[in-house]
Structures are given as structure tokens and as C-alpha cells.
DSSP file (Angstrom, degrees, kcal/mol; ACC not computed):
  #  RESIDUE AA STRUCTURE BP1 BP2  ACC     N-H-->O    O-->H-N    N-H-->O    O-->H-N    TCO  KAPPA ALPHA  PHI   PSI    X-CA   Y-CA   Z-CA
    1    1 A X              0   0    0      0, 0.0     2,-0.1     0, 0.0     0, 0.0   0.000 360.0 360.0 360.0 122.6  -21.1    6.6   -6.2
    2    2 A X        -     0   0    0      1,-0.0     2,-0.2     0, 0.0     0, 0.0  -0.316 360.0-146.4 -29.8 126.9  -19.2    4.3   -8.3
    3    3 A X        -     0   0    0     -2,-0.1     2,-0.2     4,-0.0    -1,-0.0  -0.793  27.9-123.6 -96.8 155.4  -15.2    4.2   -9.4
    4    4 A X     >  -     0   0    0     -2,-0.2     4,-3.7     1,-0.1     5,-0.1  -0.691  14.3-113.6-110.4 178.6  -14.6    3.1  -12.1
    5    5 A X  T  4 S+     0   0    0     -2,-0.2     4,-0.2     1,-0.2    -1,-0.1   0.412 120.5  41.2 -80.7   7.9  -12.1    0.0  -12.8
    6    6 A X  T >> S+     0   0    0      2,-0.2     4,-2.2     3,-0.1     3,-2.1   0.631 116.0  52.6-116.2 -60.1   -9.2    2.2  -14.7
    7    7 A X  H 3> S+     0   0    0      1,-0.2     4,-5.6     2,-0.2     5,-0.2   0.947 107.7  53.1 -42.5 -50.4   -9.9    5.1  -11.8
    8    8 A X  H 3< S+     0   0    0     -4,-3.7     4,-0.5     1,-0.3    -1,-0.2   0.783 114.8  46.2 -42.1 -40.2   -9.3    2.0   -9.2
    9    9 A X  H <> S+     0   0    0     -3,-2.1     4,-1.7     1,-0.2    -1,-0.3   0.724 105.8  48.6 -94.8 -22.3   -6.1    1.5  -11.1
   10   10 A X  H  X S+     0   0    0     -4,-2.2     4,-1.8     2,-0.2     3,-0.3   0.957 108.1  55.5 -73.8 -51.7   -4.8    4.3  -11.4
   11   11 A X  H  X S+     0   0    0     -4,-5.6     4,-0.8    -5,-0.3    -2,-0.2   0.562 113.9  48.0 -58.4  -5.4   -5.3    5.2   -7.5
   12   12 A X  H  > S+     0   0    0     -4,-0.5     4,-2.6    -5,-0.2     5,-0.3   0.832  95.5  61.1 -83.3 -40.5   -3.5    2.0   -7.0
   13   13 A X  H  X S+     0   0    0     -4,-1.7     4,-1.1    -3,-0.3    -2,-0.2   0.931 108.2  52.7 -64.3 -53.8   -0.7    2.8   -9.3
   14   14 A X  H >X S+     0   0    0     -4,-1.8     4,-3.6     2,-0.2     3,-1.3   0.972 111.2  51.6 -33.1 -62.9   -0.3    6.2   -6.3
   15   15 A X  H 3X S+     0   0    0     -4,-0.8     4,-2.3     2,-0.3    -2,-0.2   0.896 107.9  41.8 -41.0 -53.9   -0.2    3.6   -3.9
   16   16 A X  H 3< S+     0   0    0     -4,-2.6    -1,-0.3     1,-0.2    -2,-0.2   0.717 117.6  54.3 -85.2 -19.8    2.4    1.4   -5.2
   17   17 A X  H XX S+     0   0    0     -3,-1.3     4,-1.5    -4,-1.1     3,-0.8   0.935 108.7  41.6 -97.8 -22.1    4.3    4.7   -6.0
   18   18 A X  H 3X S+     0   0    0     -4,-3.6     4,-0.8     1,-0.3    -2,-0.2   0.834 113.5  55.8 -61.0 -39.4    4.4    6.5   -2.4
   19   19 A X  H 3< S+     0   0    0     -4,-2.3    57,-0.5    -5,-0.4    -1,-0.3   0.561 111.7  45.2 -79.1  -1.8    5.2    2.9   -0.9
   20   20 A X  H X4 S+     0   0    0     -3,-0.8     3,-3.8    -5,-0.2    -2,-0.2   0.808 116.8  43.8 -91.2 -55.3    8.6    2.9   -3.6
   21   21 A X  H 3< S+     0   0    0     -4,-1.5    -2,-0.2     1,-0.3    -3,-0.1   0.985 120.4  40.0 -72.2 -52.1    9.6    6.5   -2.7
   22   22 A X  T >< S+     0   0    0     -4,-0.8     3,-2.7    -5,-0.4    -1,-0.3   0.754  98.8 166.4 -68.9  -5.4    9.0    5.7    1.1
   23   23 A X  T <   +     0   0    0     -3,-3.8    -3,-0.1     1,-0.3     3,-0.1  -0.137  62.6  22.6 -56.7 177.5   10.8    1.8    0.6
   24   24 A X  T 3  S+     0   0    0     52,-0.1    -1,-0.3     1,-0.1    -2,-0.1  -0.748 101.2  99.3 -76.6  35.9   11.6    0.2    3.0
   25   25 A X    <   -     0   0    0     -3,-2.7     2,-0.6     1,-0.1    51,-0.3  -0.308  55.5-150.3 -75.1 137.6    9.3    1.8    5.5
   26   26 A X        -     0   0    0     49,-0.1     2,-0.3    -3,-0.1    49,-0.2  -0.937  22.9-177.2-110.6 126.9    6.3    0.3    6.4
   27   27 A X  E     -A   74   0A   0     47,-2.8    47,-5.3    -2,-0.6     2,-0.1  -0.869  31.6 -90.1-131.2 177.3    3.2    3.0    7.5
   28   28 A X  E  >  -A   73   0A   0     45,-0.3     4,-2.0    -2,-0.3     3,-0.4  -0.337  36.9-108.8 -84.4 143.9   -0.2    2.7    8.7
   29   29 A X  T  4>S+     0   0    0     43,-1.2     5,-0.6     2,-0.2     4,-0.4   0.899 119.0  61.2 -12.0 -72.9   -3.3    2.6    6.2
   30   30 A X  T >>5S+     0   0    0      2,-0.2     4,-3.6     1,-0.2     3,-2.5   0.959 100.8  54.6 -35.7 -56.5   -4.2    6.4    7.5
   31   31 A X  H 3>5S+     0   0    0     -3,-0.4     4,-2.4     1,-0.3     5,-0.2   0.938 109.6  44.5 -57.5 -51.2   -0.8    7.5    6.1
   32   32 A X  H 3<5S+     0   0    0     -4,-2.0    -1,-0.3     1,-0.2    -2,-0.2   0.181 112.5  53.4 -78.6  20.6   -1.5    6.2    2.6
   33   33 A X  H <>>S+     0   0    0     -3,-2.5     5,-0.8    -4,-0.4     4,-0.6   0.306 114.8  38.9-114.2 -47.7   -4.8    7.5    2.7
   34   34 A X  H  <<S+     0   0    0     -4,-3.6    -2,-0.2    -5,-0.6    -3,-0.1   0.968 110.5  52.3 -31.1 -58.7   -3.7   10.9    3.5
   35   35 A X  T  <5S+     0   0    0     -4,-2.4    -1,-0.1     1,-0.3    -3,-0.1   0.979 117.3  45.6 -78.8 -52.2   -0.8   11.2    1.5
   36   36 A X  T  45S-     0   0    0     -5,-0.2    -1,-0.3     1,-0.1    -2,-0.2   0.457 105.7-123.1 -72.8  10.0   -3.4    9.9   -1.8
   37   37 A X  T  <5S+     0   0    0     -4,-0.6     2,-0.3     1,-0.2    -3,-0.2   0.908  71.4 120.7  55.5  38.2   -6.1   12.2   -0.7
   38   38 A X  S   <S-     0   0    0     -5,-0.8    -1,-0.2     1,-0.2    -2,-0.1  -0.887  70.4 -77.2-133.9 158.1   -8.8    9.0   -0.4
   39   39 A X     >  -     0   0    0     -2,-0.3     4,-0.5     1,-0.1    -1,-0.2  -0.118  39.3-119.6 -46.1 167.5  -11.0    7.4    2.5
   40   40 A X  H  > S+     0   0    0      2,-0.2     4,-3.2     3,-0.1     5,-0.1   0.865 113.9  42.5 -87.0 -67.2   -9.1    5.1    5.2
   41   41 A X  H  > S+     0   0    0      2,-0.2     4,-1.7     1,-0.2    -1,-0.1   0.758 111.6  45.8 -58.7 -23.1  -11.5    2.3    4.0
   42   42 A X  H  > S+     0   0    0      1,-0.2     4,-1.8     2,-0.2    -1,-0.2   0.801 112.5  56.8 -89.0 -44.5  -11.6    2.7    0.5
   43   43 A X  H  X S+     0   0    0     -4,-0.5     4,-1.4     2,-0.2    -2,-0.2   0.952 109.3  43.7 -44.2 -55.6   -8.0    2.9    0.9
   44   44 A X  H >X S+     0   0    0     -4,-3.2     3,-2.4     2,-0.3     4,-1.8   0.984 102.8  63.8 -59.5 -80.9   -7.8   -0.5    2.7
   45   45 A X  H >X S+     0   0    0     -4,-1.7     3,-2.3     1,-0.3     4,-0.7   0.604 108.9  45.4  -6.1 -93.2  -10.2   -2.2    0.3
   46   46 A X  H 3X S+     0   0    0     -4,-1.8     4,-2.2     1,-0.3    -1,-0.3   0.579 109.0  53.3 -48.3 -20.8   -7.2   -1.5   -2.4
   47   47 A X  H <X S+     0   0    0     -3,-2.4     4,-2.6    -4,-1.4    -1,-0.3   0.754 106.5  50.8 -68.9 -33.6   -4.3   -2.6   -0.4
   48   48 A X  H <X S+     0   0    0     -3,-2.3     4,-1.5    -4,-1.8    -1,-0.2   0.762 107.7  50.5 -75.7 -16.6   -5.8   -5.7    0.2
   49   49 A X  H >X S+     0   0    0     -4,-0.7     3,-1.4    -5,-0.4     4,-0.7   0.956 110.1  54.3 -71.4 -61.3   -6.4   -6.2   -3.6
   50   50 A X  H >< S+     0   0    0     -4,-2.2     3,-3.0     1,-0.3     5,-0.5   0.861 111.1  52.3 -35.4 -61.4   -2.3   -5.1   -4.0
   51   51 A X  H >< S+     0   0    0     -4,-2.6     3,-1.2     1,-0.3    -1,-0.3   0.723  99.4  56.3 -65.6 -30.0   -2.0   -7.9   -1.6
   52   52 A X  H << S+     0   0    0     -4,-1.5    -1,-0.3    -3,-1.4    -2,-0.2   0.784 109.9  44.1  -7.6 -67.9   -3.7  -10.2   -3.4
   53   53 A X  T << S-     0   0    0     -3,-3.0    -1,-0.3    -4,-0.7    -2,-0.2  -0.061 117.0-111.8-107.7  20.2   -1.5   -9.7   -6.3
   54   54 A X  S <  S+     0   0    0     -3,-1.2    -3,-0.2    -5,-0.2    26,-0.1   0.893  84.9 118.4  77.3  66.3    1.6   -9.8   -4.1
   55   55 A X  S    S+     0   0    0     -5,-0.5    22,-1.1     1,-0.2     2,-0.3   0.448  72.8  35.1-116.6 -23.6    2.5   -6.2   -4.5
   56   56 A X  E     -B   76   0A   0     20,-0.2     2,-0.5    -6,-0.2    20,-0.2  -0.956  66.4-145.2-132.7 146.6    2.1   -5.2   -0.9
   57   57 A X  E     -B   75   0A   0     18,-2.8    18,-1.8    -2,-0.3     2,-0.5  -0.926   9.5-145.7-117.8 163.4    2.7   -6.7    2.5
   58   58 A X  E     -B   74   0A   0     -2,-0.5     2,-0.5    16,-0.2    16,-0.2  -0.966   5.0-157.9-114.4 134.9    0.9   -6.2    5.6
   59   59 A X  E     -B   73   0A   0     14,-2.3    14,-3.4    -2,-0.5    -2,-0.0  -0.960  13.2-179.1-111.2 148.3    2.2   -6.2    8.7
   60   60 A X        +     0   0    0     -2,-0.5     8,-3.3    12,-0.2     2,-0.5   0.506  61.8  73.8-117.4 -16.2    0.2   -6.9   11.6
   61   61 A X  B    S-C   67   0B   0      6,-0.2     6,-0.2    12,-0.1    -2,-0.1  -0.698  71.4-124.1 -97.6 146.7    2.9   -6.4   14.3
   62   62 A X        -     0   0    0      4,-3.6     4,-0.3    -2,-0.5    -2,-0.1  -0.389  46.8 -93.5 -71.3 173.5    4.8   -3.5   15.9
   63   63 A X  S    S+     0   0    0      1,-0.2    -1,-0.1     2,-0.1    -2,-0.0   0.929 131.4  61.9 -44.6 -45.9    8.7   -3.2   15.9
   64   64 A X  S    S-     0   0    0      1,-0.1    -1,-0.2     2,-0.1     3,-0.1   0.877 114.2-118.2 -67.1 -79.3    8.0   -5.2   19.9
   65   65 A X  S    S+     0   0    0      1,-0.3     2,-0.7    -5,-0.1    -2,-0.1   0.206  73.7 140.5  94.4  38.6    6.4   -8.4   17.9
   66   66 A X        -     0   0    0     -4,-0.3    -4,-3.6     0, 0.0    -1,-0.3  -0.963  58.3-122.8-111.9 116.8    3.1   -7.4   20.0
   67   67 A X  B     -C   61   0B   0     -2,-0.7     2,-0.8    -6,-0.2    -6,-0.2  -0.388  18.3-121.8 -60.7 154.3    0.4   -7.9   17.4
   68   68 A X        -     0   0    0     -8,-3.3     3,-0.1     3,-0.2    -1,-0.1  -0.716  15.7-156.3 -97.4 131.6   -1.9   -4.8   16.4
   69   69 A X  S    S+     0   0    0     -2,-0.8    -1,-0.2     1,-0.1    -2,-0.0   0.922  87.7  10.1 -68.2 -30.4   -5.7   -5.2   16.9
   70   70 A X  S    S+     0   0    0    -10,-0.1     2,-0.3     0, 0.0    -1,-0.1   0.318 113.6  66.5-145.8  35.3   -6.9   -2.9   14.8
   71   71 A X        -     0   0    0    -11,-0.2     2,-0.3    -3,-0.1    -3,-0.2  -0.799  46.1-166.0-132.7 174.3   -4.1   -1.4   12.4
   72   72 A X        -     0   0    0     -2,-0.3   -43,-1.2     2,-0.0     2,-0.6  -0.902   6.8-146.7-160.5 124.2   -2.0   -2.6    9.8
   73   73 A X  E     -AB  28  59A   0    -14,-3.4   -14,-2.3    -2,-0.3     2,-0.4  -0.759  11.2-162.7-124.0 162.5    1.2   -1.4    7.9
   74   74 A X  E     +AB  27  58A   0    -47,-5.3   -47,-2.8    -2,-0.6     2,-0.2  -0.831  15.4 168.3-138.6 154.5    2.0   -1.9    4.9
   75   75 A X  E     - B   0  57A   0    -18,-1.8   -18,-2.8    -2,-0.4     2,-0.4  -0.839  46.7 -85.1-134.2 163.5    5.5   -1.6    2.6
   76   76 A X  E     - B   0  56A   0    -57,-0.5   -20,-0.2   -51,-0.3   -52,-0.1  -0.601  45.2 -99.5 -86.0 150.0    6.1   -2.9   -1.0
   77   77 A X     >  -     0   0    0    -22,-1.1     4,-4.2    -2,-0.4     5,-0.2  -0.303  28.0-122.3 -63.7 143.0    7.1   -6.5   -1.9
   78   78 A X  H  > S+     0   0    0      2,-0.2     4,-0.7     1,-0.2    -1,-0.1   0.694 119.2  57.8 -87.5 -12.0   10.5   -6.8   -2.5
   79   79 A X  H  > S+     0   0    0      2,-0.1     4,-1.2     3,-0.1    -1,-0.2   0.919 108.7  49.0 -25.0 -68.4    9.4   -8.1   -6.0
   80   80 A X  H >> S+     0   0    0      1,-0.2     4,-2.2     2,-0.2     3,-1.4   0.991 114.4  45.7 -45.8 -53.7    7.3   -4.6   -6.5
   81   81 A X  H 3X S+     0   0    0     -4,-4.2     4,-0.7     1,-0.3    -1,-0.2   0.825 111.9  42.9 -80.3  -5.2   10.0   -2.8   -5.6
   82   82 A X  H 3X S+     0   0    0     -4,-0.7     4,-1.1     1,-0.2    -1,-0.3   0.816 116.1  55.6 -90.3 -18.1   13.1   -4.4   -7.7
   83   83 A X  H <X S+     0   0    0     -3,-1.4     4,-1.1    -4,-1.2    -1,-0.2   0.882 110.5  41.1 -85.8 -13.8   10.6   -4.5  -10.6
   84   84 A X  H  X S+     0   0    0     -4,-2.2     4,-0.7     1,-0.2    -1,-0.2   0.619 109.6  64.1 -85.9  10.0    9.8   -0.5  -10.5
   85   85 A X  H  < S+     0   0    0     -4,-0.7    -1,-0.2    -5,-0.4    -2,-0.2   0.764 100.7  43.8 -99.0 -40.3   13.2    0.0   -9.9
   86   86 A X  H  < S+     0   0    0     -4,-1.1    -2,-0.2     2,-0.2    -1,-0.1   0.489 111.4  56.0 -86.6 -14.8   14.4   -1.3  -13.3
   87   87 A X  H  < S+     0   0    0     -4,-1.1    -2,-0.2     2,-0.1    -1,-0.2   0.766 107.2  50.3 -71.0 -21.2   11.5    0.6  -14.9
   88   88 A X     <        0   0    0     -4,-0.7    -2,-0.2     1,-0.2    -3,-0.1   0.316 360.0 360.0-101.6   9.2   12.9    3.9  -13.3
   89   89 A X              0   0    0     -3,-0.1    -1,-0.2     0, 0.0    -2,-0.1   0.619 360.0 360.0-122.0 360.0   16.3    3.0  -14.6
């Protein structure tokens, strides 16, 4: 089954608000799949697009500086967040 490219955006548009409400916390993939009620992967897939457009970062270490092998968490760009931040004021 297909999404379409306005659904895609709109489930990003979730994304980019749960990572505002939660700034500056960085969480795992899982969490922001949860919390938007979508697959882990499907989830990922759009976060890497966000990253793309420099809307998201990924971090690939824990707090230690131990890289992760097979997670990643991710926070909003401190771009995103000072530009949704003057739309919510």
C-alpha cells in the first residue's frame, strides 16, 4: 500500500512537532514511532528525509561518546526549532 506525498507530509509535520514539544531532548526512532502511531521503519525512512532538509539531527552516540550500532536519536535543528518557535509566537 501506498502513502501518498501530502499524507508523507503531514506525518512529518507530527514528527517535527513532538521533537519541538520534547526540544532539546534527543530520543530513539522507536519513541517517535510510538508516540505517531507508525512503523519503526517507515518512521526512519522520514527522519532521514527531515535530515536531508536539515530539520533533524541524528545522533549516533550515547551520552558516554560510545557510538551506537544499531540506534539512532534524533532532536530538532536548532534552525527547526527557532523557526517554529516564532510561528508559535
Amino acid at each position: 500500500m501506498k502513502i501518498s506525498e501530502e499524507k508523507k507530509e503531514k506525518i512529518c509535520e507530527q514528527i517535527l512537532f513532538h521533537l519541538f514539544s520534547i526540544f532539546p531532548k534527543a530520543i530513539f526512532t522507536i519513541n517517535i514511532a510510538q508516540e505517531i502511531a507508525r512503523d519503526e521503519e517507515f518512521t526512519k525512512k522520514l527522519l532521514l528525509n527531515l535530515k536531508k532538509k536539515f530539520l533533524v539531527f541524528e545522533i549516533k552516540k550515547n551520552p558516554k561518546g560510545n557510538p551506537y550500532l544499531k540506534r539512532s536519536r534524533w532532536r530538532l535543528s536548532n534552525k527547526a526549532y527557532f523557526t517554529y518557535k516564532k510561528l508559535n509566537n
